[in-house]
C-alpha positions as CSV (number, residue, x, y, z in Angstrom):
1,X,85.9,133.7,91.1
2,X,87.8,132.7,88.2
3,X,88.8,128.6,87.4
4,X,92.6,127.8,85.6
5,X,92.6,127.9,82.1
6,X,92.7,125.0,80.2
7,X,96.1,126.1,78.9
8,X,97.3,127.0,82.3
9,X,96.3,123.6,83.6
10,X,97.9,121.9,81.1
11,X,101.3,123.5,81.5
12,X,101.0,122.8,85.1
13,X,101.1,119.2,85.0
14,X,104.4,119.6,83.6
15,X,105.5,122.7,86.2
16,X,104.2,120.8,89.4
17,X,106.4,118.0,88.3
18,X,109.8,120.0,87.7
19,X,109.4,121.2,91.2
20,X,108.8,117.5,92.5
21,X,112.3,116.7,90.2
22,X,113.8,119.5,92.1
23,X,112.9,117.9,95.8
24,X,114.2,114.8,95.2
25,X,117.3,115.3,93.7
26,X,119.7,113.0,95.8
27,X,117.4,112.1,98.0
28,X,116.6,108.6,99.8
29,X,113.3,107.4,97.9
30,X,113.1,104.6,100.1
31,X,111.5,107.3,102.8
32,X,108.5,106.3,103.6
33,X,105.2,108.6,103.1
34,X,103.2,109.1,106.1
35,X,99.8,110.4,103.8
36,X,100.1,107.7,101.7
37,X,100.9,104.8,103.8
38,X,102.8,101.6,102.5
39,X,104.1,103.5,99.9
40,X,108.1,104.6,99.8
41,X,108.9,108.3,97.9
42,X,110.0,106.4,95.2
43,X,106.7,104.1,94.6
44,X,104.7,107.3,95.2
45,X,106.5,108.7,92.3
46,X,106.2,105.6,89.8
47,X,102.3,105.9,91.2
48,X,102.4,109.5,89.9
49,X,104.3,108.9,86.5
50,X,101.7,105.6,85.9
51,X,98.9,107.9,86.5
52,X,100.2,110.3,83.8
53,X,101.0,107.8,81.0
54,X,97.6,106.3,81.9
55,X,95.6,108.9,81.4
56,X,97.7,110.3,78.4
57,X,96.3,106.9,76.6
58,X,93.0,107.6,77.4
59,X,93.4,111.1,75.8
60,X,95.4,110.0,72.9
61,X,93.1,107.1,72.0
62,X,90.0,108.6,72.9
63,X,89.6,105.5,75.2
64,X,85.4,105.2,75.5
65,X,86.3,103.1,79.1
66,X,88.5,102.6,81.0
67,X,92.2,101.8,80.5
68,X,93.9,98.8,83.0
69,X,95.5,100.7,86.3
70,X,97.2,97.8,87.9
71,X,100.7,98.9,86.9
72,X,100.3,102.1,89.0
73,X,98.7,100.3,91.6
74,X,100.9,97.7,92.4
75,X,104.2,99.3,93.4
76,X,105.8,96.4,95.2
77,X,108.7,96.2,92.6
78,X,109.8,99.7,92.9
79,X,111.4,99.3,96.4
80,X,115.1,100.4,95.7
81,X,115.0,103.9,93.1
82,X,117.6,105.7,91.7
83,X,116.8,109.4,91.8
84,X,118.6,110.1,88.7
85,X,116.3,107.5,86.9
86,X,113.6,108.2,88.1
87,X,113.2,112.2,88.0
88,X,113.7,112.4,84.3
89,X,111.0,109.5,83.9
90,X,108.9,111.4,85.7
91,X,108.9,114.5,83.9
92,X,108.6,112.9,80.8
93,X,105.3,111.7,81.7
94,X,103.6,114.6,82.4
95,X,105.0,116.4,79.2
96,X,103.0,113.4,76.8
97,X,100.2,113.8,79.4
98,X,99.9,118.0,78.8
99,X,101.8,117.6,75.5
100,X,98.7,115.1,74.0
101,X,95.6,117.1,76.5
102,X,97.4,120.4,74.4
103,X,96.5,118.6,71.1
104,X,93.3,117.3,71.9
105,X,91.4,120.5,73.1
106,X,89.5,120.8,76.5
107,X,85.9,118.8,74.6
108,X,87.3,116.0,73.4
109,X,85.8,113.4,74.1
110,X,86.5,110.3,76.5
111,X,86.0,108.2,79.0
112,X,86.4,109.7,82.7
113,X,85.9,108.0,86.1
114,X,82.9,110.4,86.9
115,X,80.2,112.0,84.9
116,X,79.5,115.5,83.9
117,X,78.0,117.6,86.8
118,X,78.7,121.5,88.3
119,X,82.6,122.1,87.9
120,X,83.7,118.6,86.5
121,X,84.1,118.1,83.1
122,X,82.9,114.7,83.0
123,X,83.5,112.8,79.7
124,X,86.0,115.9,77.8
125,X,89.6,115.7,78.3
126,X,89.4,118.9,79.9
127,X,88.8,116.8,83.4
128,X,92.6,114.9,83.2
129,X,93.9,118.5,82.6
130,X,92.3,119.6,86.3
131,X,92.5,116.4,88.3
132,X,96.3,116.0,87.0
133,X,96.9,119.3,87.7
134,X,96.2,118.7,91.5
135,X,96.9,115.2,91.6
136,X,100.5,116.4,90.8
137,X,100.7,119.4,93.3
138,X,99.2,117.0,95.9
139,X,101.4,114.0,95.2
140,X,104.1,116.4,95.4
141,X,103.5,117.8,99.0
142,X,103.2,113.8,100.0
143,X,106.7,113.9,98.7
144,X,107.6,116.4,99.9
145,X,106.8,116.5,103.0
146,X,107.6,112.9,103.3
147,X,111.4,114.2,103.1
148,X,111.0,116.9,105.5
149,X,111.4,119.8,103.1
150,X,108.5,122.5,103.2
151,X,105.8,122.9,101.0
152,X,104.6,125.8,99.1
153,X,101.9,126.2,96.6
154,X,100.8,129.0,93.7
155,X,98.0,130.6,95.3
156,X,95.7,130.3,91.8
157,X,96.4,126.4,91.8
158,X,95.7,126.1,95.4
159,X,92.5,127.8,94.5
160,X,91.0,125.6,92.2
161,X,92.4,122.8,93.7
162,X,90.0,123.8,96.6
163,X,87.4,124.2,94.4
164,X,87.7,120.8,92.3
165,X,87.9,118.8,95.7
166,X,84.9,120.0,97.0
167,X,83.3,119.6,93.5
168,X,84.3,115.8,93.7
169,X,83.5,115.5,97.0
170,X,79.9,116.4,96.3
171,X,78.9,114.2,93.1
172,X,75.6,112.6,93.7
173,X,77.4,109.2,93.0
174,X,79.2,109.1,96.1
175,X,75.9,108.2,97.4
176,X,75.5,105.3,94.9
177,X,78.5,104.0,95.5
178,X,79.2,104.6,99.3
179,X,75.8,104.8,100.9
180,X,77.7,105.9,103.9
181,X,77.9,108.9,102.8
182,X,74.0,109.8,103.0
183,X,74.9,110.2,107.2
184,X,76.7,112.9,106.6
185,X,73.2,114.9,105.4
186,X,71.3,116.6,108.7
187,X,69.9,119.6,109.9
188,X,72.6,122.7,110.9
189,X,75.1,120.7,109.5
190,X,77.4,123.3,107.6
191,X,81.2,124.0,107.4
192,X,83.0,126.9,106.6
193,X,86.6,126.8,105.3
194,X,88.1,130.6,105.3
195,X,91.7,131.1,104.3
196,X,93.9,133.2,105.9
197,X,96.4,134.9,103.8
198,X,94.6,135.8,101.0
199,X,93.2,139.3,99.7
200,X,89.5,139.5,100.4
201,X,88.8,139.9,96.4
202,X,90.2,136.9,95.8
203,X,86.7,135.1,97.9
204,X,88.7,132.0,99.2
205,X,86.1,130.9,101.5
206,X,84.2,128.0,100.8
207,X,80.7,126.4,102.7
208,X,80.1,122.9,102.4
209,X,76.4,122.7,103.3
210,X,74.6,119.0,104.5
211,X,71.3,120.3,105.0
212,X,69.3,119.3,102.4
213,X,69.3,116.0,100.5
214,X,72.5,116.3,98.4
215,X,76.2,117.8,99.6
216,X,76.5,121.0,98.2
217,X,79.0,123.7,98.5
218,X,79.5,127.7,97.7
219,X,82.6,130.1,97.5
220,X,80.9,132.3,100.5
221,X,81.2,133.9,104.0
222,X,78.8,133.0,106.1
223,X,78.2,131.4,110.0
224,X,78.1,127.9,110.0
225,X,78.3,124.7,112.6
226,X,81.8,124.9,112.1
227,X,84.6,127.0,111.0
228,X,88.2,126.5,109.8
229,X,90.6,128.8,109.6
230,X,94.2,129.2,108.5
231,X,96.4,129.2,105.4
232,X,94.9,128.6,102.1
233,X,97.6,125.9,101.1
234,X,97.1,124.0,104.8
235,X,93.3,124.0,104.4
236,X,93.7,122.3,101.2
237,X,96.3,119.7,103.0
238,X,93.9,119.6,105.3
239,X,90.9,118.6,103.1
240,X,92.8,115.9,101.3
241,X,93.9,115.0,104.5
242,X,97.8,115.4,104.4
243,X,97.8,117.5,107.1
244,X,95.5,117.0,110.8
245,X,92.9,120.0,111.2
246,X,94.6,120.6,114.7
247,X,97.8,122.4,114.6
248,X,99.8,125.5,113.9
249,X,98.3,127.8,112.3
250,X,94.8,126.8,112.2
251,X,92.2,127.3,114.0
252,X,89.0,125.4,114.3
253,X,85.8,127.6,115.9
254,X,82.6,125.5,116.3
255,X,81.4,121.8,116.1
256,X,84.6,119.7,115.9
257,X,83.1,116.7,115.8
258,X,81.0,118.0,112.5
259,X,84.7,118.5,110.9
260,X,86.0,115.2,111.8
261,X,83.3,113.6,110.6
262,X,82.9,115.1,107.3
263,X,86.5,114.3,106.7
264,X,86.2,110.7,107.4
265,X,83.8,110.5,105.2
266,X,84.6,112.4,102.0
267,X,87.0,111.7,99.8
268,X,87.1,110.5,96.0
269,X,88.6,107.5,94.0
């Protein structure tokens, strides 16, 4: 199992964001966006281009908390956008964002919304390089989708997009902050995500284990209460919950409700 480079992450901030450019060109932006609902295309997109200036200020300044969000938050001014605008906005965001995480180096240090633990490089720039990396490729299927065009993603970024979710979705702070979450935990409670159309070197199967006292969660094959299976890119949409578990494509062997549950209950920011 091998994570993106810092590099690579970087430079696909900027290449997830060209292909959103290329799905909206003359498109209607006031479409609205089923996974992200309230939101048009074209507020989804000033959410996405706020995010990257955001956190390219937090890099650049070394920010040691956190920045104001509120102008990517509230979107209820961006109701009537001009896709010529708008797409070359876009992209110039996330070229400062990877243009200033470049500069910096993957240790720099910073603030970030979560602390250093497994995968996540809590408090070093190298975390906005990851999250922005999938942040983009997921806003981008909302978009996408959103416009009825399909969706395709590299198989290496789908990869650690997997990973990082589950690595997110596991942070002991979750229970701090949502002590929901602690119902999850239980005996024989254990998923097992396996994708589809991959070669078996490459290991994309993941567990998500709830048995103990903490989530935790392992690129492995093994039986578990549940199992999904289908396409590496629809588990992912699945997981971030831009796609329903039941459809085409995917099956679902096992405890169902374990699934459901574990999706309404896990997610991050």
């Amino acid at each position: 199992m091998t994570l993106l480079s810092f590099d690579r992450r970087c430079s696909e901030i900027v290449a997830q964001t060209r292909l959103l450019r290329g799905s909206i060109e003359g498109a209607d932006l006031t479409r609205p966006v089923p996974s992200c609902p309230g939101w048009s295309v074209g507020q989804l997109l000033r959410h996405l281009g706020g995010t990257h200036r955001w956190a390219e200020e937090i890099v650049r300044t070394r920010a040691p908390e956190a920045l104001p969000d509120q102008h990517f938050r509230d979107l209820s001014r961006y109701v009537d956008e001009d896709p010529a605008e708008l797409a070359p906005w876009l992209v110039e965001g996330a070229e400062l964002l990877a243009g200033t995480l470049h500069a910096a180096g993957p240790d720099a240090e910073l603030w970030t919304p979560v602390p250093d633990f497994g995968q996540i490089a809590g408090g070093r720039a190298d975390f906005y390089a990851r999250r922005f990396t999938h942040e983009t490729a997921i806003h981008r299927a909302d978009a996408t989708l959103a416009l009825g065009a399909e969706y395709t993603l590299d198989q290496e970024v789908a990869l650690d997009a997997f990973d990082e979710w589950l690595a997110l979705g596991s942070l002991p702070m979750h229970f701090e902050i949502h002590p929901w979450m602690r119902e999850l935990l239980g005996p024989g409670r254990t998923l097992h995500f396996h994708a589809t159309d991959t070669a078996p070197e490459v290991a994309a199967e993941w567990v998500v284990d709830l048995t103990g006292d903490a989530i935790t969660w392992r690129r492995a094959h093994e039986k578990a209460a549940v199992a999904v299976r289908g396409p590496l890119t629809d588990l992912l949409l699945i997981i971030y919950k831009r796609r329903p578990a039941r459809g085409a494509g995917v099956e679902i062997l096992g405890d169902e409700k374990l699934l459901d549950f574990w999706l309404e209950r896990v997610s991050f920011g």
